[in-house]
N, C-alpha and C positions, 0 to 999 in steps of 0.2 A: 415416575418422577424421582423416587429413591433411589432408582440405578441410576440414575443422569446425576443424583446427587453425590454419588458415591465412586461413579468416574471421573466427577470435578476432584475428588478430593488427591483419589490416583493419579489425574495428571501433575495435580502441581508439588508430588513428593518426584512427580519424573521428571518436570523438567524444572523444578526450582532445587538448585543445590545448598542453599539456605534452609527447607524445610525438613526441620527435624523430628517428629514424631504426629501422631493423629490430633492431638490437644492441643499442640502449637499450630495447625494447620486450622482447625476450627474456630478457636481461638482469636487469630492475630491475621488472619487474609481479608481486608473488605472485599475482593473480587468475589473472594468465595461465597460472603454473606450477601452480595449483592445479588450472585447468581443464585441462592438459595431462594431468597424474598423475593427474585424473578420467578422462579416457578412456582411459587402459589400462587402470588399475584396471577401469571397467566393461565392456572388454573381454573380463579375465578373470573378472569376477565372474558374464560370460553364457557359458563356457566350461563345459562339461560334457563330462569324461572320468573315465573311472573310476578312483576313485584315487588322485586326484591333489589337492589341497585347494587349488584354485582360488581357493572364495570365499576362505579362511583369505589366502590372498598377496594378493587383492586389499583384506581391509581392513586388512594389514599396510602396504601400499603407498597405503591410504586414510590411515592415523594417520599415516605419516610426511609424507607432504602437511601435516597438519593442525600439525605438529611445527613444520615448515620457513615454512610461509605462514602461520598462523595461520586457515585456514582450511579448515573441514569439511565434507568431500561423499561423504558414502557411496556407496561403488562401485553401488550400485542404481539412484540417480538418474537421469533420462532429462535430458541436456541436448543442447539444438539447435545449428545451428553458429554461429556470428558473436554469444557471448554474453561481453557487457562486466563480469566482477566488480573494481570501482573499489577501490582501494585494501585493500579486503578482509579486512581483520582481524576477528575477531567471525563471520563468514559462515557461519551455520549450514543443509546441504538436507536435508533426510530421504532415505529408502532408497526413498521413493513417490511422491519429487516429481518433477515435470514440467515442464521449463523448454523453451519455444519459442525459436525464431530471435530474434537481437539483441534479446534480454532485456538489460536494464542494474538490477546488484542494487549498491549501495553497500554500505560497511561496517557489522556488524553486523546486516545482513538472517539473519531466520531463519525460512528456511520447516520448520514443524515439523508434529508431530501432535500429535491431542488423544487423551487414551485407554490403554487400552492394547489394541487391538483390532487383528486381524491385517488383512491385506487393505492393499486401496488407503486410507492414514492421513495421507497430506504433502499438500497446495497442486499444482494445474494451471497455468501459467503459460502464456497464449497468447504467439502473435507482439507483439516490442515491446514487452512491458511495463516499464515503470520502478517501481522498488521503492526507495524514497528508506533512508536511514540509518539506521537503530535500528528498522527496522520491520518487524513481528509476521506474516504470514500464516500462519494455524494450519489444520490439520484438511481433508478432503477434501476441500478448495473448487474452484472452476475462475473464474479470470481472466481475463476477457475480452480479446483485441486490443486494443494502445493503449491499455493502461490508465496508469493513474500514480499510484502508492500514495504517498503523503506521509510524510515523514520521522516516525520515533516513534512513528506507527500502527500500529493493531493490526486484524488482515482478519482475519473468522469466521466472513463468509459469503458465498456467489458474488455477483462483481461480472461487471456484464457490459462487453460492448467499449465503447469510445472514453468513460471514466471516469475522474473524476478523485474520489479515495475520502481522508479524511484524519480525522484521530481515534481515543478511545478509546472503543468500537469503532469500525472504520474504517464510515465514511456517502460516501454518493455524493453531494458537492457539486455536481459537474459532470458533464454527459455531451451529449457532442455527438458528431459525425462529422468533427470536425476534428483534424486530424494535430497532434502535439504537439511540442514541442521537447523532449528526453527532459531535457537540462539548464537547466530553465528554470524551477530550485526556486522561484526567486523569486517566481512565478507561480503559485503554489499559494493559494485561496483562503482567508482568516480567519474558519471558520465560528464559531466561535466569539463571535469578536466581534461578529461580521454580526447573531448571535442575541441576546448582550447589549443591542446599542445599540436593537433592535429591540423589546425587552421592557425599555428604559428608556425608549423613547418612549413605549410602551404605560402605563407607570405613572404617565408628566406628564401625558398626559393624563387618564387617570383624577383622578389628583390637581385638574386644573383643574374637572374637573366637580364634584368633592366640594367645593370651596371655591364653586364654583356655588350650590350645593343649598344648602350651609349660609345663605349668606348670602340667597337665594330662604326659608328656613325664617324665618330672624330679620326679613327683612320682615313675612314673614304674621304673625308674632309680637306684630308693632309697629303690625299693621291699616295696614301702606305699601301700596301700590299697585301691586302683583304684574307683576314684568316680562318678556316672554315671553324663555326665555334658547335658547337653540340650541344642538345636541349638535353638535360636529364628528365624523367619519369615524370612528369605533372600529376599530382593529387588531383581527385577533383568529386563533388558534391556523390557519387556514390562511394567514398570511403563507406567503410563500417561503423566506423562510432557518430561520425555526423549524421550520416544517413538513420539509425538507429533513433538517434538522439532528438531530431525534427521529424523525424515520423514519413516514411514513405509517401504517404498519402501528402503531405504537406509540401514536398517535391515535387512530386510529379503536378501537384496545383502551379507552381511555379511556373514550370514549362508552358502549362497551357497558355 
């Protein structure tokens, strides 16, 4: 429990450029005090003696965490050592969640359940994943290594490693084998727009063909002398950013 404690503290002098020394780290991070009062809590929460109401002080010792940091982690949660909760307020984990090594969760992350069903119900969290601000992973999913969840998303179903997932529901814009910079929101793709300008272009040119035709029609109309006109390149629902963007699976539903 002391080296898990002691790898929280080394991540966040790595990757917070704000943290200036061991006392100001101690000090002034509720992530850090949260994830501390987490591992005793689940210390005792995995404590069985007779008698004794273990869990009852561990999630007495869970509220008052959640009192003091503004942030909630049920003594049940499995968390890895060298994990970064950034500023933290809002930060909600289930009692079934499962957080890997130098995880980095921003404010307002909440991994939850869906349901009201016993059993394994919280989010898997492999090694590394980044989990940006406001964002949703729900229900018994498992999250691949190197993932990077985008801020105000919402995750519902497994992603796998080296992903980069953002939206409502979260989609896999990117996935490659290349290590990520966990702070490097900026760099998060705009599928959205990617999709828009993509089905604006789709509709100019439609449009130029319809203005084609017609004016092809009112020659024949006029017995002019018919001119061969040429269709340029039609887009169409296998682009890459749409197709991405509605999810393969949700096309080929179409079709059928």
């Amino acid at each position: 429990m002391f080296n898990a404690i002691k790898a929280d503290l080394k991540i966040i002098k790595e990757r917070d450029p704000a943290a200036r020394g061991l006392i100001e780290m101690s000090l002034c991070y509720p992530g850090f005090h949260a994830l501390t009062l987490h591992r005793f809590s689940h210390q005792l929460w995995n404590t069985r003696i007779p008698f004794i109401p273990f869990k009852l002080i561990a999630r007495t010792l869970s509220q008052l965490g959640r009192g003091i940091t503004g942030v909630e982690i049920h003594p049940g949660a499995q968390i890895g050592s060298g994990v970064f909760i950034d500023h933290g307020m809002g930060v909600v984990i289930g009692e079934t969640a499962e957080i890997g090594n130098r995880c980095l969760l921003y404010q307002g992350v909440t991994l939850g359940g869906t349901g009201k069903d016993h059993g394994k119900r919280h989010p898997t969290l492999a090694d590394n994943v980044v989990v940006g601000a406001g964002a949703k992973v729900l229900g018994a999913i498992k999250v691949g290594t190197n993932t990077r969840i985008g801020a105000g998303s919402v995750v519902v179903r497994d992603v796998e490693a080296d992903s980069t997932v953002v939206g409502i529901p979260g989609r896999i814009v990117h996935q490659s084998g290349v290590r990520i910079n966990p702070l490097a929101h900026s760099a998060l793709p705009d599928a959205e727009a990617n999709v828009i300008r993509n089905l604006m272009e789709r509709i100019d040119q439609l449009e130029g063909e319809l203005a084609k035709t017609q004016a092809w029609l009112k020659d024949l109309a006029e017995g002019k002398t018919q001119q061969q006109t040429f269709r340029g390149k039609a887009q169409n629902l296998k682009d890459r950013e749409i197709l991405e963007f509605i999810g393969e699976t949700n096309s080929e539903n179409q079709k059928e």
